[in-house]
C-alpha positions in Angstrom: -86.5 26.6 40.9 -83.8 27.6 38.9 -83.6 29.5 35.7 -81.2 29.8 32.6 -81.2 32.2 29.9 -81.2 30.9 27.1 -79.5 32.7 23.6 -82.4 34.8 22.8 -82.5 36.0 25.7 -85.3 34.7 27.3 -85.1 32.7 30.6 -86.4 29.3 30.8 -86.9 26.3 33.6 -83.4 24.3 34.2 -83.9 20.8 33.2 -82.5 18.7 36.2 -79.8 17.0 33.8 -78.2 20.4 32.6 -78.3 21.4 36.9 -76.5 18.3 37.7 -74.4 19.0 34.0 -73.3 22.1 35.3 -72.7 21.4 38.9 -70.1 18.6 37.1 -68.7 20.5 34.8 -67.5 23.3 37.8 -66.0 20.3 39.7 -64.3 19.2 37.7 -62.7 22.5 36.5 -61.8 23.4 40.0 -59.9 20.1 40.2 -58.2 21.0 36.9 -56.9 24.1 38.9 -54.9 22.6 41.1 -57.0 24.1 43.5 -55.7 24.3 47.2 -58.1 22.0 49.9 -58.0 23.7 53.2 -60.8 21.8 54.7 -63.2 19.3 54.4 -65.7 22.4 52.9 -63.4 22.4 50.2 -62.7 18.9 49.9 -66.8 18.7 49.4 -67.0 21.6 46.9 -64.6 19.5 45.1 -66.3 16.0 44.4 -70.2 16.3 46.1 -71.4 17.0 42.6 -69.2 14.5 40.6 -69.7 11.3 43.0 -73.5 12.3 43.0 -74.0 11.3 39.4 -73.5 7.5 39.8 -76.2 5.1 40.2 -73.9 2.4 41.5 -70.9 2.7 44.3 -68.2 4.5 43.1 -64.4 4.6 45.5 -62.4 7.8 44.3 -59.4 9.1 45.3 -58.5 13.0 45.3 -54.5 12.9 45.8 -52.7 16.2 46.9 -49.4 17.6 47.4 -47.5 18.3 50.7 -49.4 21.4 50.3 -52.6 20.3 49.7 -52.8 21.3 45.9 -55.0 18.7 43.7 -52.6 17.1 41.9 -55.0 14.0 40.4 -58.7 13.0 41.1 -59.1 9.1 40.2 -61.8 6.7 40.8 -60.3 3.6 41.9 -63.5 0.8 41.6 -67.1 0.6 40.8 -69.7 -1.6 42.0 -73.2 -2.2 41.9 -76.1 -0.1 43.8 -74.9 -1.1 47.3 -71.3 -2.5 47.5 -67.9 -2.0 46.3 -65.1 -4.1 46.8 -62.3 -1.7 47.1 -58.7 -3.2 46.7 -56.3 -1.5 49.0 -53.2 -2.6 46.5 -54.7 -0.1 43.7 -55.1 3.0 46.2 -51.5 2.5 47.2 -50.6 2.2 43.3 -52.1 5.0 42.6 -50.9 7.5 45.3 -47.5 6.2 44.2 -47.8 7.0 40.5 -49.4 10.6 41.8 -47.1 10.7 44.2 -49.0 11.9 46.3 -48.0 13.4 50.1 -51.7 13.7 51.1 -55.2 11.9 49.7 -58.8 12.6 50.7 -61.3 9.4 50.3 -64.8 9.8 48.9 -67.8 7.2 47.9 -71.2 7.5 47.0 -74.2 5.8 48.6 -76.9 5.7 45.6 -79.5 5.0 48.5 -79.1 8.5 49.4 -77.9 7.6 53.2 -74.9 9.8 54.0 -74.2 7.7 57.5 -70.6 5.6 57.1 -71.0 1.9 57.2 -68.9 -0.1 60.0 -67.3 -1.7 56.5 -66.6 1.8 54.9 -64.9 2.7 59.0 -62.9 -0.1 58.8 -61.5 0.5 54.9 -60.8 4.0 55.8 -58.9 2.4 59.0 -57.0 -0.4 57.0 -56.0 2.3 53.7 -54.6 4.7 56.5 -52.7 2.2 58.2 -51.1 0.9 55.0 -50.7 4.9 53.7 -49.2 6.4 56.8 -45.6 4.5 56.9 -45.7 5.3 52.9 -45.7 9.4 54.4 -49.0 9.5 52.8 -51.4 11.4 55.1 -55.8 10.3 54.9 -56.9 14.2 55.3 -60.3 12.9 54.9 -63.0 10.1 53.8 -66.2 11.2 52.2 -69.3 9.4 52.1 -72.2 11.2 50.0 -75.3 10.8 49.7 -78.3 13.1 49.9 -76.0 15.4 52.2 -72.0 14.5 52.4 -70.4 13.0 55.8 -67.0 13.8 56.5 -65.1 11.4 58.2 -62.7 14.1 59.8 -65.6 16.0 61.0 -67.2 13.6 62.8 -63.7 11.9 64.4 -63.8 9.1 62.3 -60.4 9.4 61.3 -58.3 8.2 64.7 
C-alpha cells in the first residue's frame, strides 16, 4: 500500500494511475538528465516504468554517447496487443540523426510475459548486425513485462 500526503496534510491511499504517473514522470526526468547507463540496472531504472504504460507493443530506442550518457529516448513503432512490425531502416535513421555511438533496445509485452520471443532474438540479431559496421554498439535489448528481461544478462546478445 502506498500513501501520499496530500496538501492538508493528511495522508491518503495512492490511486494506481497517480503510482504509475509518478513512476513516469521520474523516468522520464532521469532521461532528461543525460544520465550515465552503467549497466542493465540502470538501463531498467530508465524505461521499466515508461514501456509499462502501453496496452499495445511498443519498440523504443534509448541512444547513448561513446560514454554512455542518454543523449535521446525514441519509440520507433507501435503495434497492437501482441506484435510489432519493427522496421530496421528507422532504427538505423534514428541512431544516425542522434548520432548515436551506443543504443539499448527495449519493448513491452502487454501479456505480462517478460521471456524474449525467438522473433524478438532474431530482430535484436539482425539490428546489431546492421548497427555494428555503422560503430554503433547494441549495449542491451529489453523486453518488459511483469518483471524486465535483459538481453545482455541472459547472453542473448552474441
Amino acid at each position: 500500500m502506498l500513501y501520499i500526503k496530500e496538501k492538508d496534510g493528511q495522508y491518503s491511499q495512492a490511486p494506481e494511475d497517480r503510482i504509475f504517473a509518478e513512476a513516469n514522470s521520474i523516468c522520464i526526468s532521469r532521461l532528461e538528465q543525460r544520465e550515465r547507463i552503467n549497466s542493465s540496472h540502470d538501463a531498467i531504472q530508465a524505461m521499466e516504468w515508461r514501456m509499462r504504460q502501453y496496452q499495445v507493443e511498443v519498440f523504443a530506442c534509448l541512444f547513448l554517447s561513446s560514454s554512455h550518457s542518454v543523449i535521446a529516448y525514441e519509440e520507433i513503432c507501435f503495434g497492437t496487443i501482441n506484435v510489432n512490425a519493427v522496421y530496421p531502416r528507422e532504427v538505423v535513421k534514428a541512431a544516425f540523426r542522434n548520432d548515436a555511438a551506443a543504443v539499448i533496445f527495449a519493448h513491452n509485452h502487454p501479456s505480462g510475459e517478460p521471456t524474449p520471443s525467438k522473433e524478438d532474438i532474431e530482430l535484436t540479431k539482425k539490428l546489431k548486425e546492421l548497427l555494428e559496421p555503422l560503430r554503433v554498439r547494441v549495449l542491451d535489448h529489453l523486453v518488459v513485462g511483469n518483471q524486465v528481461t535483459s538481453f545482455a544478462d541472459h547472453g542473448l546478445l552474441n
